[in-house]
C-alpha positions as CSV (number, residue, x, y, z in Angstrom):
1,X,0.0,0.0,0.0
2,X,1.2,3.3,-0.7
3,X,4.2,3.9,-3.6
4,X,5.8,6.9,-2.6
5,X,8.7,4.8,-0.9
6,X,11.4,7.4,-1.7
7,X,9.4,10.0,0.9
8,X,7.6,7.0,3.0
9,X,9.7,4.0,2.8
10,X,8.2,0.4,3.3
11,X,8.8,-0.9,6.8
12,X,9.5,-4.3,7.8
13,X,8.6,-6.0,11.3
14,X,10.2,-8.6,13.8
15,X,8.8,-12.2,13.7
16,X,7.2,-11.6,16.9
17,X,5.0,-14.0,19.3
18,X,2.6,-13.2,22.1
19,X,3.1,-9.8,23.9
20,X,2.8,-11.1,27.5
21,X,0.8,-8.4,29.7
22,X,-2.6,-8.0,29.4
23,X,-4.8,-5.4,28.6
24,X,-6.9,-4.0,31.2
25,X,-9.4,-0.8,30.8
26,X,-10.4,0.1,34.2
27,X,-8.5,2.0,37.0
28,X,-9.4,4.0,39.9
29,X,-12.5,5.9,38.1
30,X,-11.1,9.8,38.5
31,X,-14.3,11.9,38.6
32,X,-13.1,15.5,39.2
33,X,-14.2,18.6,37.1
34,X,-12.5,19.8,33.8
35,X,-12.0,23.2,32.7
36,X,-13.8,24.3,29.6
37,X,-13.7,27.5,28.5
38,X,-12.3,28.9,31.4
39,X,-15.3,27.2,33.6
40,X,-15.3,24.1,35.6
41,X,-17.6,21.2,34.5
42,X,-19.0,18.2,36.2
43,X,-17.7,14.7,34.7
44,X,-18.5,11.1,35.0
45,X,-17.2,8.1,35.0
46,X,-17.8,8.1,31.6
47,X,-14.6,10.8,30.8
48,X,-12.1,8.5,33.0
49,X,-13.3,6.1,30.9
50,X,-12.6,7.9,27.9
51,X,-8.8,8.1,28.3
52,X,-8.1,4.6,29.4
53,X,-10.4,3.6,26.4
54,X,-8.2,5.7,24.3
55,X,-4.5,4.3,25.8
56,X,-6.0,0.6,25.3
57,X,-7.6,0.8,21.6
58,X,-3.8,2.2,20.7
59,X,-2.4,-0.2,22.6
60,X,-4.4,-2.6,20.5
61,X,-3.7,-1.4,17.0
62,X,0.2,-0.9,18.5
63,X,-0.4,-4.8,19.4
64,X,-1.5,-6.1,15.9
65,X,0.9,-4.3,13.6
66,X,3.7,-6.3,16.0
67,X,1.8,-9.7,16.0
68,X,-0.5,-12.2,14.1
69,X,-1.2,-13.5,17.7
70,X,-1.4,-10.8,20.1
71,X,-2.0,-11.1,23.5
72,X,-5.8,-11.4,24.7
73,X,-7.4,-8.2,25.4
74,X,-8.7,-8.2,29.2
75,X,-12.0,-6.3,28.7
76,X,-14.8,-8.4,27.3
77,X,-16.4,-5.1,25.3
78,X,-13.0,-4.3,23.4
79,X,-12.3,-8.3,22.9
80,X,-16.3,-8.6,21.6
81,X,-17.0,-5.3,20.1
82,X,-15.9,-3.5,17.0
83,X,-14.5,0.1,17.7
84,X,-12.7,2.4,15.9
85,X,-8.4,3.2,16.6
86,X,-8.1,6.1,17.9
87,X,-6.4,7.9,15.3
88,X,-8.9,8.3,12.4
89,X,-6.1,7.9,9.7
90,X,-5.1,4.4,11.0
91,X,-8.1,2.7,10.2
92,X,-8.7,0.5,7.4
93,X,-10.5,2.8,5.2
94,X,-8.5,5.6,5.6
95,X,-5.6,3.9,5.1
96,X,-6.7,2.7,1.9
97,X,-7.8,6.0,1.1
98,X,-4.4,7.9,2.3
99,X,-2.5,4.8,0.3
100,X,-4.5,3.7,-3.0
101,X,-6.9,6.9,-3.9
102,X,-4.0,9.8,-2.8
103,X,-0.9,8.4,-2.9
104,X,-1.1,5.8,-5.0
105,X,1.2,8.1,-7.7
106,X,1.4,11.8,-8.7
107,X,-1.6,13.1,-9.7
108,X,-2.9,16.4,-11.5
109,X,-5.1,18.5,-8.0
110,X,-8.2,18.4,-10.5
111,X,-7.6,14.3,-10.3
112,X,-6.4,13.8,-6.5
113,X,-9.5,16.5,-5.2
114,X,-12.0,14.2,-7.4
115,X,-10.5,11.0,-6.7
116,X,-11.1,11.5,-2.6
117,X,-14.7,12.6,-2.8
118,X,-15.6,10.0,-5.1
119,X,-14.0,7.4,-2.8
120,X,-15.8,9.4,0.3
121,X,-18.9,9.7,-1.3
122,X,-19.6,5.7,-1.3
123,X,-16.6,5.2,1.6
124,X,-16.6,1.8,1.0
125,X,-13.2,-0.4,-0.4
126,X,-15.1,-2.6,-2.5
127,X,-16.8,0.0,-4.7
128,X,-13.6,1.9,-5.2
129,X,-12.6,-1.5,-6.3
130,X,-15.7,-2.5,-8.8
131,X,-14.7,0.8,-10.7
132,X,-11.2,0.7,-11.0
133,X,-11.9,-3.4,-12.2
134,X,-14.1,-1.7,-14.5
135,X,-12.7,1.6,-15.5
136,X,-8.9,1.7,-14.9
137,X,-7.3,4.3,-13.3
138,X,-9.6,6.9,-12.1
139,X,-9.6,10.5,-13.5
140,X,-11.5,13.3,-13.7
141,X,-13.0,14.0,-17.4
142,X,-16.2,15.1,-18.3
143,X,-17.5,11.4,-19.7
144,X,-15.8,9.7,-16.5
145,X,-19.2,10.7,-14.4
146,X,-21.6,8.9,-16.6
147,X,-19.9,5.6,-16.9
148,X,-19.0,5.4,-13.1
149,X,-22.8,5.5,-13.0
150,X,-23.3,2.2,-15.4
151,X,-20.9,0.2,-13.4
152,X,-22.8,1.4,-10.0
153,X,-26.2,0.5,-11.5
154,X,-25.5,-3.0,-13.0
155,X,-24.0,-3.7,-9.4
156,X,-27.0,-2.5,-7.6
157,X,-29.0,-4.7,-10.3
158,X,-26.8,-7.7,-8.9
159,X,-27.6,-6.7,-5.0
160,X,-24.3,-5.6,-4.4
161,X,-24.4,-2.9,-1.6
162,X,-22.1,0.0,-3.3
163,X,-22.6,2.6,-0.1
164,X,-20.6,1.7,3.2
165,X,-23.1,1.6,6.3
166,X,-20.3,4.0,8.4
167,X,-22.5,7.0,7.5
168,X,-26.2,7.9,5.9
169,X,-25.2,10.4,2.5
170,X,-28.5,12.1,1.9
171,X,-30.5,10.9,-0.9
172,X,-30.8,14.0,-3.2
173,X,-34.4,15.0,-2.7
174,X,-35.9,12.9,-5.3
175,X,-34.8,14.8,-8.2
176,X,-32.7,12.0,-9.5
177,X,-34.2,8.2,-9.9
178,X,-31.5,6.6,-8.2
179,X,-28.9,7.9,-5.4
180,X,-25.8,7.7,-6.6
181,X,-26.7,9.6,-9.2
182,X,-27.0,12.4,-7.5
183,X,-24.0,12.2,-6.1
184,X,-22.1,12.1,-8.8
185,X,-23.9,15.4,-10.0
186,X,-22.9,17.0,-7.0
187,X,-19.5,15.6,-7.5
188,X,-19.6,16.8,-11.1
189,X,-20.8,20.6,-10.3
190,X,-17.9,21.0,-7.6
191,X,-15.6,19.8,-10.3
192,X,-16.9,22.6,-13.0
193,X,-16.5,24.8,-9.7
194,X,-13.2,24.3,-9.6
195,X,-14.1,23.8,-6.0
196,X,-10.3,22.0,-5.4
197,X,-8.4,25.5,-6.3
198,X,-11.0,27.3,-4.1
199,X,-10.0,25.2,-1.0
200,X,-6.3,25.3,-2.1
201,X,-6.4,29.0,-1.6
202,X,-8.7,28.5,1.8
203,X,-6.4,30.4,4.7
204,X,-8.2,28.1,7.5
205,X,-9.5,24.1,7.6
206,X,-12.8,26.4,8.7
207,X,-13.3,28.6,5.7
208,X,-12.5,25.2,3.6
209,X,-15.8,23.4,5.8
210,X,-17.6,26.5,4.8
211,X,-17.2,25.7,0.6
212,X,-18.3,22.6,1.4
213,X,-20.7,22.8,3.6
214,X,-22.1,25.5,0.7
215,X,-22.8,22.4,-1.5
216,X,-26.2,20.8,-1.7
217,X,-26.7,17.7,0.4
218,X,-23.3,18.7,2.6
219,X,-24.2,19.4,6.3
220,X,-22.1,20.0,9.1
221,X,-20.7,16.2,9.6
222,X,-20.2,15.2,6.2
223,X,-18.7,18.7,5.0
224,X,-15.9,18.1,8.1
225,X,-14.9,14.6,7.2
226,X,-14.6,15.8,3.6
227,X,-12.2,18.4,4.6
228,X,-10.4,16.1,6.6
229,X,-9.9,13.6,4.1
230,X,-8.9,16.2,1.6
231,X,-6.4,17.8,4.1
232,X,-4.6,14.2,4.0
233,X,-3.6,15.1,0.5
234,X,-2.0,18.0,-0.9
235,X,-4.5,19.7,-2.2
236,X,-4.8,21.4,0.8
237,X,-2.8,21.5,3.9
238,X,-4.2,22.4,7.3
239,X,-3.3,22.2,10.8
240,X,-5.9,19.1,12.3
241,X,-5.7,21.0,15.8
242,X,-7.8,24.6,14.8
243,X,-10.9,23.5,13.8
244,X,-13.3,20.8,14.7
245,X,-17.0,19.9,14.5
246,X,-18.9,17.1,16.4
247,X,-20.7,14.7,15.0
248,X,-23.8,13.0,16.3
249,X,-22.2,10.1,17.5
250,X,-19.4,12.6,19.6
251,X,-22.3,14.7,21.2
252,X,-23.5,11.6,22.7
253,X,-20.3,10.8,23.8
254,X,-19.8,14.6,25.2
255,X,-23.2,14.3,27.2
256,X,-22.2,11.1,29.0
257,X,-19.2,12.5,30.2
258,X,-20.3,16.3,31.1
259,X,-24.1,15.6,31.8
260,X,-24.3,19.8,32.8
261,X,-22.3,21.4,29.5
262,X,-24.4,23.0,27.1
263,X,-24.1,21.2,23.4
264,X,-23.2,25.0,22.4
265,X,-19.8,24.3,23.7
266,X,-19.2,20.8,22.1
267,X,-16.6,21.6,19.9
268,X,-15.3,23.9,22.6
269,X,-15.0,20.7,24.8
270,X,-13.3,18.6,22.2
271,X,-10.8,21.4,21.9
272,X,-9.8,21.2,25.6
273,X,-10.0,17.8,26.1
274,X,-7.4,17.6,22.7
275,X,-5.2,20.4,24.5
276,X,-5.1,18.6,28.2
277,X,-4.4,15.2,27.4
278,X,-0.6,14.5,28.3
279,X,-2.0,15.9,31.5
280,X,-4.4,13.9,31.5
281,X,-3.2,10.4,30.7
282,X,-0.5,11.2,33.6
283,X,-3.1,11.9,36.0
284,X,-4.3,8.1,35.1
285,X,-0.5,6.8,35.1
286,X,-1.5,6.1,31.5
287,X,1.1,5.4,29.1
288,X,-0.1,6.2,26.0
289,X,1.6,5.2,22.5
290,X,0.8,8.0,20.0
291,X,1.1,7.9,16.5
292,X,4.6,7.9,16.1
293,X,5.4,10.9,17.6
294,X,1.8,12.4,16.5
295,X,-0.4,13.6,19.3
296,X,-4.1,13.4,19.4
297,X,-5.6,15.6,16.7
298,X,-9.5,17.7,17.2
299,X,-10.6,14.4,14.5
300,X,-8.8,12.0,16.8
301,X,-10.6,13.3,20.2
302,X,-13.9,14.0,18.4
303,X,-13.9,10.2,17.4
304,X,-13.2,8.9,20.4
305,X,-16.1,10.9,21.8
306,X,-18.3,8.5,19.7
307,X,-16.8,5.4,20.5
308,X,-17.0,6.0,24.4
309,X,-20.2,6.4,24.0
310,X,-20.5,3.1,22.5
311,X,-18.5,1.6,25.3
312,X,-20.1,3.1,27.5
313,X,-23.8,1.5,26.7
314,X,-22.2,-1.3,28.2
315,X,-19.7,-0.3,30.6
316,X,-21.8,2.3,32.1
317,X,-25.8,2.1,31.1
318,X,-26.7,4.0,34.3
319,X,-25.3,7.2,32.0
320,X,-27.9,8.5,29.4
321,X,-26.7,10.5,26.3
322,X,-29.0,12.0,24.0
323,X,-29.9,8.8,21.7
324,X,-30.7,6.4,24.4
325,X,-29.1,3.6,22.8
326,X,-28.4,0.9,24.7
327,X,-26.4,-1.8,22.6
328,X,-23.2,-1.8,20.5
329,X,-24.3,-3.0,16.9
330,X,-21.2,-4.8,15.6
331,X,-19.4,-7.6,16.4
332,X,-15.2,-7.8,16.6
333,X,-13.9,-10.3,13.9
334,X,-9.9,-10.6,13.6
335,X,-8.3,-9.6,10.7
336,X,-5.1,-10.7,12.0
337,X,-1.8,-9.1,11.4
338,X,-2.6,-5.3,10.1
339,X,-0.9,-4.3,6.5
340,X,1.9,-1.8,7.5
341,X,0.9,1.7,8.0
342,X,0.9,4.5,5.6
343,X,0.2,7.8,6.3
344,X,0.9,12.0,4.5
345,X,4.4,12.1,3.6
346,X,4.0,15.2,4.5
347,X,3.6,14.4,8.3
348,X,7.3,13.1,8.3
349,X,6.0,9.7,10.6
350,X,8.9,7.4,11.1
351,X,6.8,4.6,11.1
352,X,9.8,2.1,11.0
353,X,10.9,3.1,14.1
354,X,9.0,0.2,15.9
355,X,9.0,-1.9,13.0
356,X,12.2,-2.6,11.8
């Protein structure tokens, strides 16, 4: 995965067996309050839990790019339950993205810009897949839009599912007889646009959000993951830590751990929690294994918002969000040993530094 080995060179990795401690995810449950925005909030035991779930799902994902057989995780919801790492860009479909849609070679910005969006559009591996099988090498031109929608269409006729489940897209409003076609027009109208340049000239990750989030169908959640996944590239190149917007999923996760803070000051409490956490792991004794040098980013603490609150239907059900849902949907299946890890070149990772 990834080709630019002259800026990002290919690791290798020991032969390793079993690493021999276990994992455990509880501790001595620090409820105290945390400064946001100057003021002092009320926590839970949900926000203790929040940093020892974040030190043991990288402790996880450092555990399976050293093993085929890693130790057994001591926590029957992170051995049972499928969760997300904690650093957005080391999951498995952002690594392909970052690795086979960006990086796979040197591309035009027209190309790269239309390249991500189709991929994030559908954000599933297998459809990016079906049209390269079909089409080649994806490119923008003004034909390509047309024939990406025959090769969608005589899948969907099969019963193949071409939109990942991660995310609802919107469906368009009717004005289209099937979804992905309108989709693809929206696609299609940011490319006449020139929408990439505009965002290449952005000064701020915000004012880029605010192009997209000018487009039809783009709301607040989907317009920020956009941005992000563009920032990975260079058509753009923003700092991760100025700008964040919570998602559904991270609200829930805020409200379980400050029951009192006003949703008005949900980014505001991602923000801090992104600023205080070396404090904060220490507090816990928490060792936590970054990225390689790469801290927590606004993306990175906003996700893990969401997946606490997942955990913690199970962990702690006596603590209401705002969905009320009380079960975790998906079911951890072992992939075994992960692929080795590409991420931007242009974060200068030395990814072999644990590998080799």
């Amino acid at each position: 995965m990834g080709n630019w080995n002259a800026v990002c060179p290919i690791v290798t990795r020991p032969n390793c067996s079993d690493i021999a401690f276990p994992l455990h995810l509880t501790g001595s449950g620090i409820v105290s309050p945390f400064i946001i925005e100057g003021k002092p909030w009320r926590t839970t035991a949900v926000f203790d839990t929040y940093w020892r779930f974040a030190q043991a799902r990288q402790e996880i994902y450092h555990r399976r790019l050293r093993s085929w057989n890693p130790a057994p995780v001591d926590d029957d919801i992170l051995a049972n339950f499928k969760f997300t790492n904690a650093y957005r860009a080391a999951d498995r479909v952002s690594q392909f993205l970052i690795s086979d849609v960006i990086y796979d070679r040197k591309r035009p910005t027209a190309d790269t810009f239309f390249r991500i969006l189709l991929f994030k559009i559908f954000n599933k591996i297998e459809t990016w897949e079906l049209l390269v099988a079909a089409l080649g090498d994806i490119s923008w031109s003004n034909k390509v839009l047309d024939e990406i929608s025959v090769v969608l269409t005589e899948a969907m006729s099969r019963g193949e599912r071409v939109y990942s489940a991660a995310y609802i897209m919107p469906s368009g409003g009717g004005k289209y007889p099937r979804k992905h076609d309108a989709h693809l027009a929206l696609l299609g109208k940011m490319m006449e646009e020139r929408l990439f340049q505009k965002i290449g000239d952005a000064p701020t990750m915000e004012s880029a959000f605010a192009l997209l989030r000018a487009q039809p169908m783009l709301g607040d959640f989907l317009a920020y993951q956009f941005v992000t996944d563009l920032n990975y590239s260079e058509v753009c190149d923003f700092s991760e830590r100025e700008f964040v917007i919570p998602g559904p999923g991270a609200r829930d996760g805020i409200r379980k751990c400050f029951p009192d803070l006003p949703l008005a000051l949900a980014s505001e409490a991602i923000k801090a929690v992104c600023w205080a956490q070396r404090e904060e792991f220490a507090k816990r004794d928490l060792e936590f294994q970054d990225l390689w040098g790469r801290p927590l980013q606004l993306i990175d603490c906003q996700n893990l918002f969401c997946e606490v609150d997942k955990y913690a239907r199970v962990a702690h059900p006596d603590v209401q969000g705002l969905s009320g849902r009380t079960r975790i949907k998906q079911q951890y299946r072992s992939r075994g040993l992960l692929p080795l890890p590409f991420f931007p070149p242009k974060w200068n990772l030395k990814t072999d530094r644990d590998l080799t």
